[in-house]
PyMOL commands that place a pseudoatom at each C-alpha (Angstrom):
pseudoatom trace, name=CA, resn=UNK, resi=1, chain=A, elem=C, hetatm=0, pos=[-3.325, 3.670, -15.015]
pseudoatom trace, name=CA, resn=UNK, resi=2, chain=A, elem=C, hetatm=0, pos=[-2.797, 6.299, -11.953]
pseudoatom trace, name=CA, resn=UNK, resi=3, chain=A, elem=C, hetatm=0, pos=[-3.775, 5.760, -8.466]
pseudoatom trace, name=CA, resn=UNK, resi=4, chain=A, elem=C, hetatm=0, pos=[-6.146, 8.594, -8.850]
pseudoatom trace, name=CA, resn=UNK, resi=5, chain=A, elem=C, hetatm=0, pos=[-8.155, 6.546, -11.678]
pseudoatom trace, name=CA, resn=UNK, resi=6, chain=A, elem=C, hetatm=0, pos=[-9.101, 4.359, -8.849]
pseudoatom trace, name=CA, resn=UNK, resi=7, chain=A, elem=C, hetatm=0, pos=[-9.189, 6.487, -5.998]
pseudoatom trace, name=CA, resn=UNK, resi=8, chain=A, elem=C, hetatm=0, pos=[-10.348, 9.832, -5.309]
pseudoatom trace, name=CA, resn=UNK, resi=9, chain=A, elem=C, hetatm=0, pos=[-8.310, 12.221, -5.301]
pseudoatom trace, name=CA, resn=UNK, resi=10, chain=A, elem=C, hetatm=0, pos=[-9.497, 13.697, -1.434]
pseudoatom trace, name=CA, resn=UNK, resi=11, chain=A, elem=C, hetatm=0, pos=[-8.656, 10.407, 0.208]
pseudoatom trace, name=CA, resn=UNK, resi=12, chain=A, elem=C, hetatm=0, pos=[-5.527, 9.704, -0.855]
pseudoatom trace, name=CA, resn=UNK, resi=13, chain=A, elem=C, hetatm=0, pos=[-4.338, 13.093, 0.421]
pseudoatom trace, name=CA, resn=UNK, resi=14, chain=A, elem=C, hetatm=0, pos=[-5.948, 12.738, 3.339]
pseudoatom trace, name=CA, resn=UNK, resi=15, chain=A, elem=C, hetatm=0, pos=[-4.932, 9.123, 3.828]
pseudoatom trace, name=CA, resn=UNK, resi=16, chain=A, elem=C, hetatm=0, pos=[-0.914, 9.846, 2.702]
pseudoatom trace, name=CA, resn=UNK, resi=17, chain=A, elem=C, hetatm=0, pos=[-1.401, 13.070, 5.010]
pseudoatom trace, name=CA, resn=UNK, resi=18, chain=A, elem=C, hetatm=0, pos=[-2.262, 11.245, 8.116]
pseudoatom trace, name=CA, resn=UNK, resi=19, chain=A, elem=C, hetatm=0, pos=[0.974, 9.165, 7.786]
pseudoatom trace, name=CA, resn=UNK, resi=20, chain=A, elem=C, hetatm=0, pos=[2.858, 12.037, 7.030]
pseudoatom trace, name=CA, resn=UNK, resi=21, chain=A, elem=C, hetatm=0, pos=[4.996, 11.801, 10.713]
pseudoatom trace, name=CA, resn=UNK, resi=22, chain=A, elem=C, hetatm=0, pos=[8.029, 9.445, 10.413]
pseudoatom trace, name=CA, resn=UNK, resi=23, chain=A, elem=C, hetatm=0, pos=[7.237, 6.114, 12.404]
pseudoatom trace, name=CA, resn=UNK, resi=24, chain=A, elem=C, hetatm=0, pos=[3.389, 6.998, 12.248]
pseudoatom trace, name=CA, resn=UNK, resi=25, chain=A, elem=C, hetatm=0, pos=[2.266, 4.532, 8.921]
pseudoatom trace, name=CA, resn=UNK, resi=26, chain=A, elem=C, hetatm=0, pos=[-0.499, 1.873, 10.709]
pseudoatom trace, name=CA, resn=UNK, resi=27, chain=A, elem=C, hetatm=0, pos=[-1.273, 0.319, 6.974]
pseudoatom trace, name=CA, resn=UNK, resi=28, chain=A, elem=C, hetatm=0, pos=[-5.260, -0.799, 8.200]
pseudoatom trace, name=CA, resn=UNK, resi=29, chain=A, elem=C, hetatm=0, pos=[-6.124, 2.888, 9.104]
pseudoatom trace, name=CA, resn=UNK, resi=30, chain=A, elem=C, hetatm=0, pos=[-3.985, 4.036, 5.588]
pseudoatom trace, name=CA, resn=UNK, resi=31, chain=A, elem=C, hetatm=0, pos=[-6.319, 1.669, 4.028]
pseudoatom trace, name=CA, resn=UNK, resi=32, chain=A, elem=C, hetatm=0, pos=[-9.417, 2.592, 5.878]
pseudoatom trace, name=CA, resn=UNK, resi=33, chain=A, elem=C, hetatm=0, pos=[-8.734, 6.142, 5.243]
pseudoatom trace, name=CA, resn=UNK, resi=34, chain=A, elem=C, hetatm=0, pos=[-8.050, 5.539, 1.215]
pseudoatom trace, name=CA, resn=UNK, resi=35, chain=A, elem=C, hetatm=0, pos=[-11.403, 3.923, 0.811]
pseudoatom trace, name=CA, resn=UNK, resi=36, chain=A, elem=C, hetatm=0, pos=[-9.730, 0.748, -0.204]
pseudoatom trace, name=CA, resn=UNK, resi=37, chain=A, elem=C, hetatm=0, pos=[-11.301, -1.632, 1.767]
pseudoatom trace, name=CA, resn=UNK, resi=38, chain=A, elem=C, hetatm=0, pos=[-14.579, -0.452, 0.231]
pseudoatom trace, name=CA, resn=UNK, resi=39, chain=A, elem=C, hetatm=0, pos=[-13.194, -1.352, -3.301]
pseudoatom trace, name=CA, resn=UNK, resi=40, chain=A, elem=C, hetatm=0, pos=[-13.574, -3.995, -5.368]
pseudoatom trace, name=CA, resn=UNK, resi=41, chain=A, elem=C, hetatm=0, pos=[-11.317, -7.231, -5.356]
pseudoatom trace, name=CA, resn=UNK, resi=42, chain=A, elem=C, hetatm=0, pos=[-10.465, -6.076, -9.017]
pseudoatom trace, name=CA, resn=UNK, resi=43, chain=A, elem=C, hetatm=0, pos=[-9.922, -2.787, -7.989]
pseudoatom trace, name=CA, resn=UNK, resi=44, chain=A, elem=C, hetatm=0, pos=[-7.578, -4.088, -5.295]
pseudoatom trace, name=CA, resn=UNK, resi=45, chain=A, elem=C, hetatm=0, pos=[-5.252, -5.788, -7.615]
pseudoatom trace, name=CA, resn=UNK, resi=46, chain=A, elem=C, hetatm=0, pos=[-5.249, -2.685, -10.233]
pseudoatom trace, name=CA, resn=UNK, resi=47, chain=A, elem=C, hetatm=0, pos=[-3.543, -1.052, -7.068]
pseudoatom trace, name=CA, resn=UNK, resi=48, chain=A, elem=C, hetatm=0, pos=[-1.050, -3.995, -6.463]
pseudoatom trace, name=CA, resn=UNK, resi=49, chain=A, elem=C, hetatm=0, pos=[-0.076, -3.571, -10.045]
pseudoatom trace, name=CA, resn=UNK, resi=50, chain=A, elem=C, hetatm=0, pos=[0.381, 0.114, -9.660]
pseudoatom trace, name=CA, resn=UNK, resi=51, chain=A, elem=C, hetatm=0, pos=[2.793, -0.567, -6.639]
pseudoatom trace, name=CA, resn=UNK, resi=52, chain=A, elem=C, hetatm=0, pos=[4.596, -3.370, -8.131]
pseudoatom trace, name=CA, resn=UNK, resi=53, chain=A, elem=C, hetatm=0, pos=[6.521, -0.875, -9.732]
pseudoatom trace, name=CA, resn=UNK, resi=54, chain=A, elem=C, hetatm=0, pos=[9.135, -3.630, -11.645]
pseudoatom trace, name=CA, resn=UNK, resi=55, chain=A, elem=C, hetatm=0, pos=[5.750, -5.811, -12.644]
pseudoatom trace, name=CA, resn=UNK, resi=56, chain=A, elem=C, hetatm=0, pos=[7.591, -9.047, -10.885]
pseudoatom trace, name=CA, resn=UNK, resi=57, chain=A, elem=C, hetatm=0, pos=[4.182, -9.560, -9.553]
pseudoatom trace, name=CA, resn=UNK, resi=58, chain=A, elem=C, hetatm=0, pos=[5.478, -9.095, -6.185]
pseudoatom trace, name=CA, resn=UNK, resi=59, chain=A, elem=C, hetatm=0, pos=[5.979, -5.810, -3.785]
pseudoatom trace, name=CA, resn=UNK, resi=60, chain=A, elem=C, hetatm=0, pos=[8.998, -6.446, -2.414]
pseudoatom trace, name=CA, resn=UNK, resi=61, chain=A, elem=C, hetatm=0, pos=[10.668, -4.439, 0.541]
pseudoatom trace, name=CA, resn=UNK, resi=62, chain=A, elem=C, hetatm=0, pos=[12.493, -2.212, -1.593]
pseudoatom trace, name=CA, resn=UNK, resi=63, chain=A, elem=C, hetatm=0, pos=[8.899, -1.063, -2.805]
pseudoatom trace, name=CA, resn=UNK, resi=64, chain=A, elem=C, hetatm=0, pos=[6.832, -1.502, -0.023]
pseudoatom trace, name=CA, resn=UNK, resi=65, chain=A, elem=C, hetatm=0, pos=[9.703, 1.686, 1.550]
pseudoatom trace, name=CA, resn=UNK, resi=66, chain=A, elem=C, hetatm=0, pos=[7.968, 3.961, -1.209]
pseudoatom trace, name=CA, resn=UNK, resi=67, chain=A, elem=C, hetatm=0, pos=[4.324, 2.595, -1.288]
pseudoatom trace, name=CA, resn=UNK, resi=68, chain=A, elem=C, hetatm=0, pos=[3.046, 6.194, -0.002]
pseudoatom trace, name=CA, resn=UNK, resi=69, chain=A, elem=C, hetatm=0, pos=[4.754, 7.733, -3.410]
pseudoatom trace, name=CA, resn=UNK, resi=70, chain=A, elem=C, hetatm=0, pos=[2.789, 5.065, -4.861]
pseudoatom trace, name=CA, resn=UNK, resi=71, chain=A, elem=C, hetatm=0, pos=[-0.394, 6.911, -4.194]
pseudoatom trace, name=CA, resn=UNK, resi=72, chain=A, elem=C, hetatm=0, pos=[1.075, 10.240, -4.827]
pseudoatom trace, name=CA, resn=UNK, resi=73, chain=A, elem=C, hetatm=0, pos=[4.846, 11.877, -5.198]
pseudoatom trace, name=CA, resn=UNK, resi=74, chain=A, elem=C, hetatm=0, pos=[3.935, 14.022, -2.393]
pseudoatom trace, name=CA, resn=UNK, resi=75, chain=A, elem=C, hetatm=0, pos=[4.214, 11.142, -0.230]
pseudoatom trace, name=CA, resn=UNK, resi=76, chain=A, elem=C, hetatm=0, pos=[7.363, 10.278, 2.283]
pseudoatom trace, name=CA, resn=UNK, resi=77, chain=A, elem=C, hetatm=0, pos=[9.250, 7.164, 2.491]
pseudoatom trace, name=CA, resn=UNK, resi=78, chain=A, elem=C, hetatm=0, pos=[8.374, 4.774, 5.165]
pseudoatom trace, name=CA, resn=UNK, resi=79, chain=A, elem=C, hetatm=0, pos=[11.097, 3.914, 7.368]
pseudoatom trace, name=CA, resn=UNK, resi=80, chain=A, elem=C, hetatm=0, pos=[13.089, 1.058, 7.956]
pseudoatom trace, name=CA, resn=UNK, resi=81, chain=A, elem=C, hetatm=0, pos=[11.117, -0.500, 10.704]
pseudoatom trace, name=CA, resn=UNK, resi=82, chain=A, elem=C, hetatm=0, pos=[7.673, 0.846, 9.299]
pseudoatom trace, name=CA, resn=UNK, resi=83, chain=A, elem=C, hetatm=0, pos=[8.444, -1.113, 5.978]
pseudoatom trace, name=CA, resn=UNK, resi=84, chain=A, elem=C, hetatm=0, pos=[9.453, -4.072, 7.886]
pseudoatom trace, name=CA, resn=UNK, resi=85, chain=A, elem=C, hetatm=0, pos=[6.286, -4.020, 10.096]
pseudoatom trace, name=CA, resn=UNK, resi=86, chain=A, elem=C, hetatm=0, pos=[3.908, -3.797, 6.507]
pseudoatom trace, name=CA, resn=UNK, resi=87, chain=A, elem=C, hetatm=0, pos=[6.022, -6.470, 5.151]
pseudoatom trace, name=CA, resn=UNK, resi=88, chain=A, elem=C, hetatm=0, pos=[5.532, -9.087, 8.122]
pseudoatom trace, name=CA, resn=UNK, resi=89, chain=A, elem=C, hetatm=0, pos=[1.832, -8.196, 8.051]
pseudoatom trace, name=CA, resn=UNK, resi=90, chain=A, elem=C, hetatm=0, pos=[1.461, -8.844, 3.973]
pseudoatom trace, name=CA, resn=UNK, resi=91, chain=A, elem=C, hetatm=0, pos=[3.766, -11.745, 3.858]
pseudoatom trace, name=CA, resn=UNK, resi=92, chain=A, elem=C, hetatm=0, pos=[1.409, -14.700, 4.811]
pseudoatom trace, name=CA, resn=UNK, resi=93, chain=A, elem=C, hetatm=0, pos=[3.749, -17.669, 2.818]
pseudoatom trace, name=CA, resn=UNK, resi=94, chain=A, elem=C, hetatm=0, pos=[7.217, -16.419, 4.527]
pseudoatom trace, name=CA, resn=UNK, resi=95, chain=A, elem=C, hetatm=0, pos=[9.037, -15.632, 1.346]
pseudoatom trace, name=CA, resn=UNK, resi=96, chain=A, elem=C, hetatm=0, pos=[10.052, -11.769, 1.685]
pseudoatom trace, name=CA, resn=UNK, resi=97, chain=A, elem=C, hetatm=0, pos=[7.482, -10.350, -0.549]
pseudoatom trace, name=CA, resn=UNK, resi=98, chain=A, elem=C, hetatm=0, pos=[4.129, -9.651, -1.146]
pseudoatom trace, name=CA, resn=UNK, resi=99, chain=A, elem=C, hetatm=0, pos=[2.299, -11.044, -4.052]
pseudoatom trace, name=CA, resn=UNK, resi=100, chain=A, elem=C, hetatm=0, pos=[-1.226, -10.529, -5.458]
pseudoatom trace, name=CA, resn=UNK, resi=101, chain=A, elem=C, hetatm=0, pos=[-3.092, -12.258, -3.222]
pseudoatom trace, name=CA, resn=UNK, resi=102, chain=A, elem=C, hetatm=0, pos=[-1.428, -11.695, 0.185]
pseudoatom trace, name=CA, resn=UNK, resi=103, chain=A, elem=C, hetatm=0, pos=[-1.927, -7.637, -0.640]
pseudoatom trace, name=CA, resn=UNK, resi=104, chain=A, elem=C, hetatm=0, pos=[-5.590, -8.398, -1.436]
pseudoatom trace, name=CA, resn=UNK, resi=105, chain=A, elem=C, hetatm=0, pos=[-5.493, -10.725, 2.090]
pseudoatom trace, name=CA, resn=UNK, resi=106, chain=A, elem=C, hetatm=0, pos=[-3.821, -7.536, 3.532]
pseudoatom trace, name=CA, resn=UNK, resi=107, chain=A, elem=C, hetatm=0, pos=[-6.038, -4.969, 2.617]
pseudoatom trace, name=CA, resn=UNK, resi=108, chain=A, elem=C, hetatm=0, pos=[-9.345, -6.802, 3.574]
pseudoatom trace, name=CA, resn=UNK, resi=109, chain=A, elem=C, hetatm=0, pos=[-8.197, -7.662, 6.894]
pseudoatom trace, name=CA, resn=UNK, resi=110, chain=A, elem=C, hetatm=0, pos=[-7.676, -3.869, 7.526]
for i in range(1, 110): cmd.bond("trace and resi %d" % i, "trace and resi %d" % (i + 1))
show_as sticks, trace
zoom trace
C-alpha cells in the first residue's frame, strides 16, 4: 500500500512542501495539513505501517529522520533535533520509539 492510497495526492505535497525549510517540521500542522487527523483510526495505523519501514511495529529514530520520504521521495530528511523533538512528542511509555498506539495518540492530539 502507498501513502497516496490513503491520502490525496494535493495534501501531501502541500503538507511535505510546507516543511520543506530545514528546522521548520511542527508534526501537528504536518498532520493538520495531510488531512490525517480527519482520517480514520484504521486509516491511521495503515500509515504507521507504511512508516515502520522494518515492520518491528515500532518507528524508531532512525525512521522517524525520513518520515517526510515516507509520504513521498520528494521529501527532505528531518534533522537531528527535529527528529528528536517528534520522537519526545510520540514516545508516551519512555522507551525510544514509537509504537502503534502512541503514533495514533500523536496524530489525534495534533
Amino acid at each position: 500500500m502507498a501513502m497516496s492510497d490513503l491520502l490525496s495526492p494535493e495534501e501531501i505535497k502541500a503538507a511535505v512542501g510546507a516543511f520543506s525549510v530545514a528546522e521548520s517540521f511542527c508534526y501537528k500542522k504536518f498532520f493538520e495539513i495531510m488531512g490525517l487527523k480527519k482520517k480514520s483510526q484504521e486509516d491511521v495505523k495503515k500509515v504507521f505501517h507504511i512508516l515502520d519501514k522494518d515492520q518491528s511495529g515500532f518507528i524508531e529514530e532512525d525512521e522517524l529522520k525520513f518520515v517526510l520520504k515516507g509520504f513521498t521521495p520528494d521529501g527532505r530528511d528531518l534533522s537531528d533535533k527535529e527528529t528528536k523533538a517528534l520522537l519526545v512528542a510520540g514516545d508516551k511509555d519512555g522507551d525510544g520509539k514509537i509504537g502503534i498506539d502512541e503514533f495514533i495518540t500523536l496524530v489525534a492530539e495534533s
